[in-house]
C-alpha positions in Angstrom: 107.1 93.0 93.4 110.1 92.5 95.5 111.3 89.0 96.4 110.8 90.2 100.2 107.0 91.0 99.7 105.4 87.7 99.4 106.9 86.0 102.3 105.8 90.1 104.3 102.4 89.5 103.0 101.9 85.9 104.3 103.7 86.7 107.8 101.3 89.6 108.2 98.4 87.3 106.9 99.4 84.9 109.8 100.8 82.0 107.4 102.6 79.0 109.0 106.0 79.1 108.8 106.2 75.5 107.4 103.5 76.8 104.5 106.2 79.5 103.7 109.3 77.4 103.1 107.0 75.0 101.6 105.7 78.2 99.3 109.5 79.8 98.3 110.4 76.1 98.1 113.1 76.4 100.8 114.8 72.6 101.1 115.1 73.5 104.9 112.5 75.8 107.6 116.1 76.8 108.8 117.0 78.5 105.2 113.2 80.4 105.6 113.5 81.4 109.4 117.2 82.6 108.9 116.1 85.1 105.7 112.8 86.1 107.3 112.4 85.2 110.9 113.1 88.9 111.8 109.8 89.6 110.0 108.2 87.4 113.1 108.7 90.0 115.6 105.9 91.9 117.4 103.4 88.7 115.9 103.5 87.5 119.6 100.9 90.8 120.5 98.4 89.8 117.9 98.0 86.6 118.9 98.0 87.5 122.4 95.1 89.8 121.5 93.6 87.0 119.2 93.7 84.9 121.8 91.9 87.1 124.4 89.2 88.4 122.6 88.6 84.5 121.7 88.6 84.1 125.8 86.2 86.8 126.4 84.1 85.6 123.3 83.5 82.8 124.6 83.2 84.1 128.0 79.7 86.1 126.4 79.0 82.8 124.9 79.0 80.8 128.2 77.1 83.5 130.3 74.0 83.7 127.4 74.0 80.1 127.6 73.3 80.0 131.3 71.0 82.8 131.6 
């Protein structure tokens, strides 16, 4: 497996930076951001989308509960 591909998978699986230096044993989060913060880009649209079907959950939540 390429060196690359464990730090891809955890990105893509939503892993905390922190929890990625931590897992390549980076001294630094500056060593892990510089070799793969490129691999952060476009994340920001799935947590926007996390984040607004969370909204609209528990906008279904709150109308059930008053009906």
């Amino acid at each position: 497996m390429p060196a690359i591909a464990v730090p891809s998978l955890l990105i893509a699986q939503g892993a905390h930076p922190k929890i990625i230096q931590e897992q390549l044993g980076h001294a630094s989060i500056t060593t892990t951001m510089n070799r793969y913060g490129h691999l952060f880009d476009g994340l920001d649209a799935t947590l926007i989308d996390g984040l607004d079907a969370a909204h609209a959950e528990a906008d279904n939540v709150r109308a059930l509960s008053s009906s």
